[in-house]
N, CA, C and O atoms as a CHARMM CRD file, in Angstrom:
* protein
*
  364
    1    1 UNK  N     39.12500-105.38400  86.84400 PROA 1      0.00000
    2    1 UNK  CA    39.42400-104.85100  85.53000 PROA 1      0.00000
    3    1 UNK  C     39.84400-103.40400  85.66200 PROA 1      0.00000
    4    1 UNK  O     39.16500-102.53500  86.21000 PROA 1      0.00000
    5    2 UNK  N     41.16300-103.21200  85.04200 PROA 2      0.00000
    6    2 UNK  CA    42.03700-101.66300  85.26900 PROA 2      0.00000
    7    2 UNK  C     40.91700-101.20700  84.18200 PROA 2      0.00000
    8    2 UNK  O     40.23700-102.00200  83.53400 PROA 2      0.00000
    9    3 UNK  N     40.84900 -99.93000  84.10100 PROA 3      0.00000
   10    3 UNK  CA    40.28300 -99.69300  82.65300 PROA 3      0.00000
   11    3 UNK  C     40.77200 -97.91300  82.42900 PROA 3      0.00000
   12    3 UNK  O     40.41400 -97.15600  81.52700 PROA 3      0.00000
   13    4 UNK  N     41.79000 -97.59500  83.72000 PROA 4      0.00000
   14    4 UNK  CA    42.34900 -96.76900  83.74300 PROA 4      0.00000
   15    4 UNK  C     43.15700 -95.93400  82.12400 PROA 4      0.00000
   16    4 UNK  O     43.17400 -94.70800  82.01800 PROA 4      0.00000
   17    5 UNK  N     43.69700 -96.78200  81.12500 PROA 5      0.00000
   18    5 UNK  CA    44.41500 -96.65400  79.92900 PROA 5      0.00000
   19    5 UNK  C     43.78500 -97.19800  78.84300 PROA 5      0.00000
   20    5 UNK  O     44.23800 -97.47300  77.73200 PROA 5      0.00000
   21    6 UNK  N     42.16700 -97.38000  79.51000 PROA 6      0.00000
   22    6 UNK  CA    41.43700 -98.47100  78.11200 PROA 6      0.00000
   23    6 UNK  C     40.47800 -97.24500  77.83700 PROA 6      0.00000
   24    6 UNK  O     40.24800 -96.38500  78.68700 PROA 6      0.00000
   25    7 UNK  N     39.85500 -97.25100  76.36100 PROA 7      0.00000
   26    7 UNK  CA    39.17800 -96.50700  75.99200 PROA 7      0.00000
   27    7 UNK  C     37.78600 -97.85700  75.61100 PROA 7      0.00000
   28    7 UNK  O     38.03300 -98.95500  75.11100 PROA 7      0.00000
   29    8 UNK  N     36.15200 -97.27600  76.08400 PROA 8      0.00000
   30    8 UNK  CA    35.54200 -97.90600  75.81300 PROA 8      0.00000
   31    8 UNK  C     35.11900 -97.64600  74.40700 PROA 8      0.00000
   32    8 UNK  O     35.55700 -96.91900  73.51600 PROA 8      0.00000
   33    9 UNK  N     34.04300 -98.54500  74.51100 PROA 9      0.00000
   34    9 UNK  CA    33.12500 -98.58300  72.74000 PROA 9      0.00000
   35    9 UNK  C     32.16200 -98.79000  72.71300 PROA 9      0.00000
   36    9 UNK  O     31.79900 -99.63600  73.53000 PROA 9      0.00000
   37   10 UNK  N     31.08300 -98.18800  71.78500 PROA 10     0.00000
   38   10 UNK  CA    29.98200 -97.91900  72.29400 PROA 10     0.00000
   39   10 UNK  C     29.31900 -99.97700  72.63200 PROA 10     0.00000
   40   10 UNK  O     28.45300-100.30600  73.44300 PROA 10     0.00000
   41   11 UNK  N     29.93000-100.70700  71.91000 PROA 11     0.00000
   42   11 UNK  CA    29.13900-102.23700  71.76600 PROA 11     0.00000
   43   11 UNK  C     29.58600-102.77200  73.23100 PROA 11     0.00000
   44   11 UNK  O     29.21100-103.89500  73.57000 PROA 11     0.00000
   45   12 UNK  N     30.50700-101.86200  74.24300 PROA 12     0.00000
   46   12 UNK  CA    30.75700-102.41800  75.17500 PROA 12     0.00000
   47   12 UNK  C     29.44100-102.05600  76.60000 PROA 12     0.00000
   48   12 UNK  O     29.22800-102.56400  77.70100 PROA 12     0.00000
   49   13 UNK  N     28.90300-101.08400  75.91600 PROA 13     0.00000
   50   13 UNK  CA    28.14600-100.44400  76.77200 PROA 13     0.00000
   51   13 UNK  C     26.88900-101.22100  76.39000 PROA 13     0.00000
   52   13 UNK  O     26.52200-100.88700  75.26400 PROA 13     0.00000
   53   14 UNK  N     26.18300-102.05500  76.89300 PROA 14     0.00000
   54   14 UNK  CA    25.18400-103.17100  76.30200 PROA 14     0.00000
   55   14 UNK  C     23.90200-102.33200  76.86100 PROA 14     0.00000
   56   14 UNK  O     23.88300-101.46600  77.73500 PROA 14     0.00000
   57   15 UNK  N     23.04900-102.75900  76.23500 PROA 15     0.00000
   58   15 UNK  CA    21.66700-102.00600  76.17500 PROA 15     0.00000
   59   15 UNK  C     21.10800-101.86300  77.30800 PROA 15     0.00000
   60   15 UNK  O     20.04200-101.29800  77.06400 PROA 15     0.00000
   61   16 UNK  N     21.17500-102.00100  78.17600 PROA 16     0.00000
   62   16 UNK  CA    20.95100-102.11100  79.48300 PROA 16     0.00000
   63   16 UNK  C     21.35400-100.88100  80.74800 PROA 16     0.00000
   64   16 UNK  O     20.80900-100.44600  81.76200 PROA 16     0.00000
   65   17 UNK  N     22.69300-100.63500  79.96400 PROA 17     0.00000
   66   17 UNK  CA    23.34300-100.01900  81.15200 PROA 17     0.00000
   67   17 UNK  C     23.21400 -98.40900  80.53600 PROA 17     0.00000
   68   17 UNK  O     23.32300 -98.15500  79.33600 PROA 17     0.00000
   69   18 UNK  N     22.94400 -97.30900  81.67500 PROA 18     0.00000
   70   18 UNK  CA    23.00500 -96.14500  80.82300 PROA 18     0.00000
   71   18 UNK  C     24.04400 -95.18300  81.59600 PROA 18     0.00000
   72   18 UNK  O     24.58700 -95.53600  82.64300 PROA 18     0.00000
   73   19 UNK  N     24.18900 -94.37000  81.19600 PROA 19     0.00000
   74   19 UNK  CA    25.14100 -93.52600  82.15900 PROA 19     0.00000
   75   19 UNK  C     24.68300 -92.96200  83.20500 PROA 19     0.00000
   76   19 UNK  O     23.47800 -92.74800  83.07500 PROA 19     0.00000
   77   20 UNK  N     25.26500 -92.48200  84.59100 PROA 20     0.00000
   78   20 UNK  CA    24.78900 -92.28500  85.85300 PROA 20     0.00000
   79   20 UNK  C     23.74100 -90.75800  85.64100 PROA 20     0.00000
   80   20 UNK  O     22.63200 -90.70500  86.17300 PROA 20     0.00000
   81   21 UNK  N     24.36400 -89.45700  84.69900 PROA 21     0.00000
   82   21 UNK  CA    23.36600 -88.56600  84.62400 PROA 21     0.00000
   83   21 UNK  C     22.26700 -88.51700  84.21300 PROA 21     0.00000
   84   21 UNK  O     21.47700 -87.65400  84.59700 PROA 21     0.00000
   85   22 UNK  N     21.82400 -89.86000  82.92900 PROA 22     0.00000
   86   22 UNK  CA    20.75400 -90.04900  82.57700 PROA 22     0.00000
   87   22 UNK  C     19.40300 -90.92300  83.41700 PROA 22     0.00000
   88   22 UNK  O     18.22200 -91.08300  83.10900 PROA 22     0.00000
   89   23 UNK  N     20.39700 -91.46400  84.84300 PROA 23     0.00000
   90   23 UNK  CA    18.92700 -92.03200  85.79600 PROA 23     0.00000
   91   23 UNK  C     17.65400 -90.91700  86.18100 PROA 23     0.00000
   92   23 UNK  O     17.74500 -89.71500  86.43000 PROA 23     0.00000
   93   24 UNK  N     16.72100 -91.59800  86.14000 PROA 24     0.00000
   94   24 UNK  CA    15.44000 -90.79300  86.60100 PROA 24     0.00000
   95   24 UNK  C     15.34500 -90.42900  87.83100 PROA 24     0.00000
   96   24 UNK  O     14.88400 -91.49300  88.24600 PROA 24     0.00000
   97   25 UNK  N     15.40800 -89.80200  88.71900 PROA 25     0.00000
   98   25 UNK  CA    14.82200 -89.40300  89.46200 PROA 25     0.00000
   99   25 UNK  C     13.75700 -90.43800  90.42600 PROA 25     0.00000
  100   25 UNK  O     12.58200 -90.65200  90.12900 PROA 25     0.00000
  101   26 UNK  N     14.47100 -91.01300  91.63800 PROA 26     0.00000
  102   26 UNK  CA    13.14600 -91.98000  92.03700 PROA 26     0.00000
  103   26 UNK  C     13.66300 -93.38100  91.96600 PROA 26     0.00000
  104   26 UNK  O     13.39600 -94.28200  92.76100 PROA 26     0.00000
  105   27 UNK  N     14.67300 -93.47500  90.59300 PROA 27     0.00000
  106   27 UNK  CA    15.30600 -95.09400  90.59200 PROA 27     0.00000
  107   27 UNK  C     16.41300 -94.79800  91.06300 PROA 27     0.00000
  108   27 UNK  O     17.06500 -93.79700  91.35800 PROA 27     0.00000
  109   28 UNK  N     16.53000 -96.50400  91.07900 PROA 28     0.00000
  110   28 UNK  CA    17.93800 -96.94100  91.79500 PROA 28     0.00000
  111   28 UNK  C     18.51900 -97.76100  90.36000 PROA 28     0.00000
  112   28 UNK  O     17.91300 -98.28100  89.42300 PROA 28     0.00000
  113   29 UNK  N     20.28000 -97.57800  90.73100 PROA 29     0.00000
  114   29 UNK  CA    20.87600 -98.26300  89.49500 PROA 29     0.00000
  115   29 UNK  C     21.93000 -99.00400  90.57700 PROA 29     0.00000
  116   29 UNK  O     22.01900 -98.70300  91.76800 PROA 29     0.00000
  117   30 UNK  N     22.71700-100.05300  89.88000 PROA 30     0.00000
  118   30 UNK  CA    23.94700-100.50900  90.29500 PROA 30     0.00000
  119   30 UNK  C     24.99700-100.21900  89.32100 PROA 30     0.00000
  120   30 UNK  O     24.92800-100.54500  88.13600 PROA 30     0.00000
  121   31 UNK  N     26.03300 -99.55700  89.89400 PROA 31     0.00000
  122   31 UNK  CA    27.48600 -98.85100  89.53200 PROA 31     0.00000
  123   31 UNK  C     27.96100-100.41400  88.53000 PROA 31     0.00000
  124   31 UNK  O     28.13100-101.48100  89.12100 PROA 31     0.00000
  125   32 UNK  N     28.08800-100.32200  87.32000 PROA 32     0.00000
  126   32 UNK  CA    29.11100-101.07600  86.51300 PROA 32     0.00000
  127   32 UNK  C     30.74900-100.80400  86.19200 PROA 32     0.00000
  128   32 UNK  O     31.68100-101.53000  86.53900 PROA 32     0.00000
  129   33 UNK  N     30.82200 -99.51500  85.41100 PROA 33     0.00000
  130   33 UNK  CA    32.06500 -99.05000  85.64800 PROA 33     0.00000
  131   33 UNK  C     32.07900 -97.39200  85.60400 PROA 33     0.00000
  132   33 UNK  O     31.06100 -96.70400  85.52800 PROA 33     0.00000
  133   34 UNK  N     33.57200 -96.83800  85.67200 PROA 34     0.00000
  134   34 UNK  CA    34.35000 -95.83100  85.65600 PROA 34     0.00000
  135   34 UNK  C     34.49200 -95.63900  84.93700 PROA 34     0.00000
  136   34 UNK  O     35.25600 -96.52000  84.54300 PROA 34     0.00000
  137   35 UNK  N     34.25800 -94.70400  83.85300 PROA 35     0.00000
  138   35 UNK  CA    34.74900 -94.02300  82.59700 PROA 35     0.00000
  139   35 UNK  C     36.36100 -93.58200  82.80000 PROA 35     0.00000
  140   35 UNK  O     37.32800 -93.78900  82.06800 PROA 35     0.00000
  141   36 UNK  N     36.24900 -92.86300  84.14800 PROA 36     0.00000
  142   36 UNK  CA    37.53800 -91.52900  84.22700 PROA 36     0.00000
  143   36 UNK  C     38.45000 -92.16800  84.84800 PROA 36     0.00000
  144   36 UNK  O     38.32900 -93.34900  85.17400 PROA 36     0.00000
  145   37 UNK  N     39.63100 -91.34200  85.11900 PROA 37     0.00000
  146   37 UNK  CA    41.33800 -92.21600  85.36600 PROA 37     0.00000
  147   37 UNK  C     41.47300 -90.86000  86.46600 PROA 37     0.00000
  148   37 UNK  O     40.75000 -89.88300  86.66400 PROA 37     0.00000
  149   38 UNK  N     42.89500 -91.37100  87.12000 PROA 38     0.00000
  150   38 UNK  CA    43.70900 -90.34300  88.00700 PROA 38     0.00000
  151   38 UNK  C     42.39900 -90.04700  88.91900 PROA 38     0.00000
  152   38 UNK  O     41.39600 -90.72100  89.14900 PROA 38     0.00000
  153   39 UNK  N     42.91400 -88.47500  89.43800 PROA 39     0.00000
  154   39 UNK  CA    42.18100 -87.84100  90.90800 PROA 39     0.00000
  155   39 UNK  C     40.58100 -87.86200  90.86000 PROA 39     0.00000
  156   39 UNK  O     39.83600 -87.63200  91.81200 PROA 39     0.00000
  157   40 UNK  N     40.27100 -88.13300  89.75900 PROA 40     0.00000
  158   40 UNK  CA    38.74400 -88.02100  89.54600 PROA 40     0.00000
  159   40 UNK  C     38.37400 -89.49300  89.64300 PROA 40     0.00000
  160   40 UNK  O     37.19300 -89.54700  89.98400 PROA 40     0.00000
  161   41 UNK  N     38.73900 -90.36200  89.53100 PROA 41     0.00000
  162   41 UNK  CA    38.86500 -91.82000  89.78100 PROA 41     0.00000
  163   41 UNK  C     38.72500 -92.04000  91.22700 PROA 41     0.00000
  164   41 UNK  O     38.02300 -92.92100  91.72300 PROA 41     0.00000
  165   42 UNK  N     39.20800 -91.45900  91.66700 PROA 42     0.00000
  166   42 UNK  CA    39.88700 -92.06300  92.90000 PROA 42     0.00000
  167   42 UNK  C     38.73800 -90.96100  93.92200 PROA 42     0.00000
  168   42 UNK  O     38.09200 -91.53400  94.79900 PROA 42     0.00000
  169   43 UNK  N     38.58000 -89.67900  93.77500 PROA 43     0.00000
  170   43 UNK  CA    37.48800 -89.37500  94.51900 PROA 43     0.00000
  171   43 UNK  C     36.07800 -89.78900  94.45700 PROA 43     0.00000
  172   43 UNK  O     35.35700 -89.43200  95.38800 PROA 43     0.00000
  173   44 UNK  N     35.38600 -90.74900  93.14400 PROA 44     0.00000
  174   44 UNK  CA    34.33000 -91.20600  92.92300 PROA 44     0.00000
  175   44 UNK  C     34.29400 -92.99000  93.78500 PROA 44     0.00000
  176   44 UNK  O     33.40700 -93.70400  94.25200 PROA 44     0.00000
  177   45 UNK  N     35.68300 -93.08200  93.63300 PROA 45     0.00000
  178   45 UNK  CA    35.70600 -94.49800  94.47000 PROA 45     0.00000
  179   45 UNK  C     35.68000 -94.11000  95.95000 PROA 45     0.00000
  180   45 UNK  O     34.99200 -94.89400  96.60300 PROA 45     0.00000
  181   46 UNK  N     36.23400 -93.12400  96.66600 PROA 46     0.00000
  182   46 UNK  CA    36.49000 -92.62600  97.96200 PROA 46     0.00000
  183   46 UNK  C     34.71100 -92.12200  98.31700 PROA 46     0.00000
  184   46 UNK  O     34.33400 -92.07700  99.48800 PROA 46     0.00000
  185   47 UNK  N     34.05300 -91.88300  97.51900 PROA 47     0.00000
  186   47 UNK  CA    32.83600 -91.50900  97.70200 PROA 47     0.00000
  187   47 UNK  C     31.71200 -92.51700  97.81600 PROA 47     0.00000
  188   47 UNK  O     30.56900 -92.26200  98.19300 PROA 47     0.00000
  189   48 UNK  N     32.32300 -94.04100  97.33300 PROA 48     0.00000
  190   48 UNK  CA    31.50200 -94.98900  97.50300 PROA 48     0.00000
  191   48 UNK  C     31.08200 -95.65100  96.18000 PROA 48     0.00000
  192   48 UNK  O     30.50600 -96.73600  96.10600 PROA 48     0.00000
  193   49 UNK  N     31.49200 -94.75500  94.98600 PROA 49     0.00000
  194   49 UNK  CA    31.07600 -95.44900  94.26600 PROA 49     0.00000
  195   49 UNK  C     31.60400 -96.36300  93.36800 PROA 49     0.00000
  196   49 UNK  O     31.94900 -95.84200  92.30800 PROA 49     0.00000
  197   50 UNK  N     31.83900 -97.98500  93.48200 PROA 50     0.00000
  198   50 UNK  CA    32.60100 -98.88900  93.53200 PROA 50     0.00000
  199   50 UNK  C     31.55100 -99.63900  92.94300 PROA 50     0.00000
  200   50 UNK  O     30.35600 -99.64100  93.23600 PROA 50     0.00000
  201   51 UNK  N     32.40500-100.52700  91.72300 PROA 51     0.00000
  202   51 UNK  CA    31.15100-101.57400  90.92300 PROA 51     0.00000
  203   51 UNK  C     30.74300-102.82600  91.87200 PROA 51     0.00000
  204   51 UNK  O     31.44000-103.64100  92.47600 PROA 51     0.00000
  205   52 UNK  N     28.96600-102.61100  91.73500 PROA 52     0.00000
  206   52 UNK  CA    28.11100-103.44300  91.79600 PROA 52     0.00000
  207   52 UNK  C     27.52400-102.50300  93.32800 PROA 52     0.00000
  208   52 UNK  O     26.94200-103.11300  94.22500 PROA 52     0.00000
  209   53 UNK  N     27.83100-100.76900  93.42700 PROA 53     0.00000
  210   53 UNK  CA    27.03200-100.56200  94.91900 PROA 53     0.00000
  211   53 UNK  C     26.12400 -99.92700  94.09400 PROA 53     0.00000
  212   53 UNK  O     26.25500 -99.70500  92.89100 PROA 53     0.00000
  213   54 UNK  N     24.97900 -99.58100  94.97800 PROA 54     0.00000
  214   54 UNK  CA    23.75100 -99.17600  94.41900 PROA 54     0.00000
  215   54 UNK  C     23.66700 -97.73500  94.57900 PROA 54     0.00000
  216   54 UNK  O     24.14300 -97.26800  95.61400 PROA 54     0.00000
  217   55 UNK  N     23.06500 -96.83600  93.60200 PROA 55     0.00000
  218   55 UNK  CA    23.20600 -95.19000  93.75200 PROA 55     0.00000
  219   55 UNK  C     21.46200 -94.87600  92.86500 PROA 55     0.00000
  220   55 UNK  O     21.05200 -95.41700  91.83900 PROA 55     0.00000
  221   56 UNK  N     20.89500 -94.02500  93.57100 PROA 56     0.00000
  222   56 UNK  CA    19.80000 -93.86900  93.70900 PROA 56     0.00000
  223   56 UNK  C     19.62900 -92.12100  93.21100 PROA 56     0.00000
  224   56 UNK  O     20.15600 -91.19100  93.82200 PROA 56     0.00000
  225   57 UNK  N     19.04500 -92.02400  92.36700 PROA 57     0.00000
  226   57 UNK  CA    19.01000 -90.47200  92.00100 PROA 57     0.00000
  227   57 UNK  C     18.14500 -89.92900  92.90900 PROA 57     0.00000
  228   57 UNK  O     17.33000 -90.83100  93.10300 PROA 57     0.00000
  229   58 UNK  N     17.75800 -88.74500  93.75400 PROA 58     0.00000
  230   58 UNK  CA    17.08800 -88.43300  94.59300 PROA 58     0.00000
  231   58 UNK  C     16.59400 -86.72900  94.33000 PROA 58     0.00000
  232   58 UNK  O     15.50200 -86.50300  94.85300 PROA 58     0.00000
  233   59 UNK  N     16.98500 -85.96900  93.88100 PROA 59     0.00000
  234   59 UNK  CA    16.94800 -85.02200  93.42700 PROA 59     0.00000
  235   59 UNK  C     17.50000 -83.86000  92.22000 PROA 59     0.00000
  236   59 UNK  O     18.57500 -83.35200  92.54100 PROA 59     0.00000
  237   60 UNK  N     17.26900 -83.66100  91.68300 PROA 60     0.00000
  238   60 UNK  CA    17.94200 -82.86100  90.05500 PROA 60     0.00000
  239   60 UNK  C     17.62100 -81.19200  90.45500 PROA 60     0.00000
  240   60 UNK  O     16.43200 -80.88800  90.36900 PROA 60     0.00000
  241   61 UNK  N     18.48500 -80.19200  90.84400 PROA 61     0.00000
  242   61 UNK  CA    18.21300 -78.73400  90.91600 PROA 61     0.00000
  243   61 UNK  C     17.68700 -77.99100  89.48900 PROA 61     0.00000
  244   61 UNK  O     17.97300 -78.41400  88.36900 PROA 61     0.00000
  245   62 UNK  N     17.01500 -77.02400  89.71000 PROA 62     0.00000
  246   62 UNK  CA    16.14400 -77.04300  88.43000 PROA 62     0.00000
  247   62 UNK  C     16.83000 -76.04800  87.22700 PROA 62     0.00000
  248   62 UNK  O     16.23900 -75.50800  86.29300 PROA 62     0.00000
  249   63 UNK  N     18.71300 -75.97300  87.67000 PROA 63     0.00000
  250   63 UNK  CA    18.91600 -75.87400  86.40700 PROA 63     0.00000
  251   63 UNK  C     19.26400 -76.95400  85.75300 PROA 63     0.00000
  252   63 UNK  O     19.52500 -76.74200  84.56800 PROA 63     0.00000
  253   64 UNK  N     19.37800 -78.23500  86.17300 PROA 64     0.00000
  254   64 UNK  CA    19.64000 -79.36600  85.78900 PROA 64     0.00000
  255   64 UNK  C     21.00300 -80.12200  86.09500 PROA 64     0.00000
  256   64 UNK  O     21.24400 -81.24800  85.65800 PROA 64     0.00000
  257   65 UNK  N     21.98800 -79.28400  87.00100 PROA 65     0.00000
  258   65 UNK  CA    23.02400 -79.37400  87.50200 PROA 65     0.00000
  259   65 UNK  C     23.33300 -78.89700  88.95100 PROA 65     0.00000
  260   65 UNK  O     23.36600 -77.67600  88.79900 PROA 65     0.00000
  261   66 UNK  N     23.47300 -79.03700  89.70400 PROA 66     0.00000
  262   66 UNK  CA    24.20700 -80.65300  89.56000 PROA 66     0.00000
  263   66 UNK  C     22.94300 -81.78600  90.25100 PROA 66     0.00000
  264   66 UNK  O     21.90100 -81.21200  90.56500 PROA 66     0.00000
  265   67 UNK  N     22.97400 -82.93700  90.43400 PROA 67     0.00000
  266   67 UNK  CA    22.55200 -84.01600  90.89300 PROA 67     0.00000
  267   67 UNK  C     22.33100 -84.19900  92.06800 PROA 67     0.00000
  268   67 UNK  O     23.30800 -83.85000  92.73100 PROA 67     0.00000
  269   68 UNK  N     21.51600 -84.58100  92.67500 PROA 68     0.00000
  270   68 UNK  CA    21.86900 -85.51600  94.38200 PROA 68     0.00000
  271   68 UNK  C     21.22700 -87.07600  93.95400 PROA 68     0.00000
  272   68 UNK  O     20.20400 -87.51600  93.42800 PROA 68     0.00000
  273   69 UNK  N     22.69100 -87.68000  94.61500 PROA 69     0.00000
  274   69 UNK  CA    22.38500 -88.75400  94.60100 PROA 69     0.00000
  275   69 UNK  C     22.47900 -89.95200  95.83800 PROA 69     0.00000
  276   69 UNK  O     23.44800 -89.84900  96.59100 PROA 69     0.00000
  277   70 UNK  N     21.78000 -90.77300  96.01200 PROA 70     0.00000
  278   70 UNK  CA    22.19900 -91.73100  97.36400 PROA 70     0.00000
  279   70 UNK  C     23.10600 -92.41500  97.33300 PROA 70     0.00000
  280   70 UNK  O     23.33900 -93.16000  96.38100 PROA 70     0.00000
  281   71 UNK  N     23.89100 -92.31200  98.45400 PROA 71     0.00000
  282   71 UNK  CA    25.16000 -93.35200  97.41400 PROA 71     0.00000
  283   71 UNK  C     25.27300 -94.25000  99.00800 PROA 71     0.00000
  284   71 UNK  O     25.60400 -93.69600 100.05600 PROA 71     0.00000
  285   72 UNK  N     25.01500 -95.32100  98.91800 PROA 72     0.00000
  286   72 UNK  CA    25.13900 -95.49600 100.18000 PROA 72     0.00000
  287   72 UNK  C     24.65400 -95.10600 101.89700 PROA 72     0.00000
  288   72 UNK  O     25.08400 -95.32400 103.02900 PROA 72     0.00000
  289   73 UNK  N     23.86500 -94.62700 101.45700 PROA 73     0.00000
  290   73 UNK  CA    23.54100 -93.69900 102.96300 PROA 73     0.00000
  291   73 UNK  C     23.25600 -92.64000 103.02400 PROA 73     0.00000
  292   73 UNK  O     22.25200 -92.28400 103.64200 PROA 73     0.00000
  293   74 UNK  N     24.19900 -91.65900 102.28700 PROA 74     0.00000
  294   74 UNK  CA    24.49500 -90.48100 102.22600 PROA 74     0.00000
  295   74 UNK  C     24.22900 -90.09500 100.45600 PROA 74     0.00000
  296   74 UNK  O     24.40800 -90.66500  99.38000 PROA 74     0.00000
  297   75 UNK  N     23.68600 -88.74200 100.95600 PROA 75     0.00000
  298   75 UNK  CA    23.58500 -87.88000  99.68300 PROA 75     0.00000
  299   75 UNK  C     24.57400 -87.14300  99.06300 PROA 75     0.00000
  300   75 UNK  O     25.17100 -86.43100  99.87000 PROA 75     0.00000
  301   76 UNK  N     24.88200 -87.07200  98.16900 PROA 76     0.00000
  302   76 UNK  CA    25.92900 -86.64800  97.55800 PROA 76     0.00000
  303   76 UNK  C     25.54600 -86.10600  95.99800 PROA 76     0.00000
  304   76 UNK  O     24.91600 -86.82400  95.22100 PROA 76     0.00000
  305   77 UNK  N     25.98600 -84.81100  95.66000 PROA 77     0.00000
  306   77 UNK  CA    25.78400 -83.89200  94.75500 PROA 77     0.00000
  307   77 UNK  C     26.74700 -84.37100  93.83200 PROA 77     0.00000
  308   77 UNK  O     27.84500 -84.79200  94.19700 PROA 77     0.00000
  309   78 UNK  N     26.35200 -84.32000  92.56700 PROA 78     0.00000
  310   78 UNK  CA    27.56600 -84.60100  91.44700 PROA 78     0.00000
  311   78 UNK  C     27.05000 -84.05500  90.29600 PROA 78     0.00000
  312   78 UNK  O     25.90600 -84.23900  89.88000 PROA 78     0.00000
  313   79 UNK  N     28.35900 -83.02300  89.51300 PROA 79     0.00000
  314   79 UNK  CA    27.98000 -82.37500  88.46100 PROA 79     0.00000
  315   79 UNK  C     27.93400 -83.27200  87.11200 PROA 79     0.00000
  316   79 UNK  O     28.65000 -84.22700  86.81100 PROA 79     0.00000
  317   80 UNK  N     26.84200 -82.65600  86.37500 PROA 80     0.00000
  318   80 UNK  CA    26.44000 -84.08700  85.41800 PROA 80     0.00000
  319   80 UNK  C     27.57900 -84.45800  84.88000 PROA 80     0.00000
  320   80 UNK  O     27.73800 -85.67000  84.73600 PROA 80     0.00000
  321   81 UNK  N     28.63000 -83.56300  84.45800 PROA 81     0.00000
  322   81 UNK  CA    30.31300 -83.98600  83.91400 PROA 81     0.00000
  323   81 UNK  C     30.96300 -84.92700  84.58700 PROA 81     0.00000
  324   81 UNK  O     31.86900 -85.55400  84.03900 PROA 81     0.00000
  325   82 UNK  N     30.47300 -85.24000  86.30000 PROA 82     0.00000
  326   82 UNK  CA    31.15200 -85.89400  86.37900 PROA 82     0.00000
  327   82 UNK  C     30.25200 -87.34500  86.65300 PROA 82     0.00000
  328   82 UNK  O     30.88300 -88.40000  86.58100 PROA 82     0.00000
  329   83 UNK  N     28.72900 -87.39300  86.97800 PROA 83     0.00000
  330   83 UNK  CA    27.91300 -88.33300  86.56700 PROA 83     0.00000
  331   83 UNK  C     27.97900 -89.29300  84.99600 PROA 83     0.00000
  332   83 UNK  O     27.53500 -90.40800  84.72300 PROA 83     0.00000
  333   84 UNK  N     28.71500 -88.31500  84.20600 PROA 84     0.00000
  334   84 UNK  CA    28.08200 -88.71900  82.43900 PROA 84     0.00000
  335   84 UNK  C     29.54900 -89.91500  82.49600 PROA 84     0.00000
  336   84 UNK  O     29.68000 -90.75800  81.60800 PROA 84     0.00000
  337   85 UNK  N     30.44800 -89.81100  83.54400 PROA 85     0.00000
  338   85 UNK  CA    31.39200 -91.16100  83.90800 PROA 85     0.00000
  339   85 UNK  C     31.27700 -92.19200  84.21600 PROA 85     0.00000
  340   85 UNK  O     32.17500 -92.95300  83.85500 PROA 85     0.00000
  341   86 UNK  N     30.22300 -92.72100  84.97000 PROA 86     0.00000
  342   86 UNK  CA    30.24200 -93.42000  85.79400 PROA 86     0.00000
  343   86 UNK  C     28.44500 -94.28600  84.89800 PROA 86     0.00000
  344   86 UNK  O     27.31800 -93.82900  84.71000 PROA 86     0.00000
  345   87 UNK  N     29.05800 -95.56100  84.61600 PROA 87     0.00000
  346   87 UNK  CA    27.95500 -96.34400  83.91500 PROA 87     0.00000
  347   87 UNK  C     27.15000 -97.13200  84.67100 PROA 87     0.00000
  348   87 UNK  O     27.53900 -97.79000  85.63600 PROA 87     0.00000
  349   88 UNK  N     26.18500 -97.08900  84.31300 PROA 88     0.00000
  350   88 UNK  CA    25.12400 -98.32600  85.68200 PROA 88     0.00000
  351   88 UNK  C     24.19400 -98.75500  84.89000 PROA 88     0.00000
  352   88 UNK  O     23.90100 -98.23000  83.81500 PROA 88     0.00000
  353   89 UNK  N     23.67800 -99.72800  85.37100 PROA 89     0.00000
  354   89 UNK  CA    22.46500-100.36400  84.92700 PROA 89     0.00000
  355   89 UNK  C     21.06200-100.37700  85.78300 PROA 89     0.00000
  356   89 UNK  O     20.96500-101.30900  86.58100 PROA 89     0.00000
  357   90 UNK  N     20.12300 -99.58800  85.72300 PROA 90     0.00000
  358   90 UNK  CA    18.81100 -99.29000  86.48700 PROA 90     0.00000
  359   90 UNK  C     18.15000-100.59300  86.26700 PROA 90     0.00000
  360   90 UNK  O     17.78300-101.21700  85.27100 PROA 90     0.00000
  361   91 UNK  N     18.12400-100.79600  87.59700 PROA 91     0.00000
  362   91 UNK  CA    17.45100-102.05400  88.52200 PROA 91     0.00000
  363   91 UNK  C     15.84900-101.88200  88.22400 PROA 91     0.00000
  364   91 UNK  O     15.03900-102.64700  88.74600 PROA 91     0.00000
């Protein structure tokens, strides 16, 4: 599913799934979709995060920005702007 030129809605986002900046700390979620289009698209997929892999919040800096998260193996920092993209559902 392109979703590159699609705009979501909130009834598409089912109760379940929340956005990647709002995981806790400690859980694990699985990646559903991509909010964002173009170069920001394409570096969140190059980073691993591709629907149905698992990303694990692991640390929050205590101004609340940016994130570390597990993405595969590896830790990886993401500013909540670009976390508040990327939808998952906590396992």
């Amino acid at each position: 599913m392109d979703i590159c030129n699609t705009s979501i809605t909130f009834e598409q986002l089912e109760k379940e799934n929340i956005l990647l900046n709002n995981l806790p700390v400690g859980k694990t979620a699985r990646v559903k979709l991509l909010l964002n289009s173009g170069l920001p698209r394409r570096r969140l997929l190059d980073l691993g995060l591709i629907p149905n892999s698992l990303v694990s919040a692991e640390r929050i800096s205590p101004s609340g920005n940016p994130i570390a998260f597990n993405i595969r193996g590896a830790i990886i920092a993401l500013r909540k702007e670009e976390a508040q993209n990327i939808v998952v559902r906590p396992l």
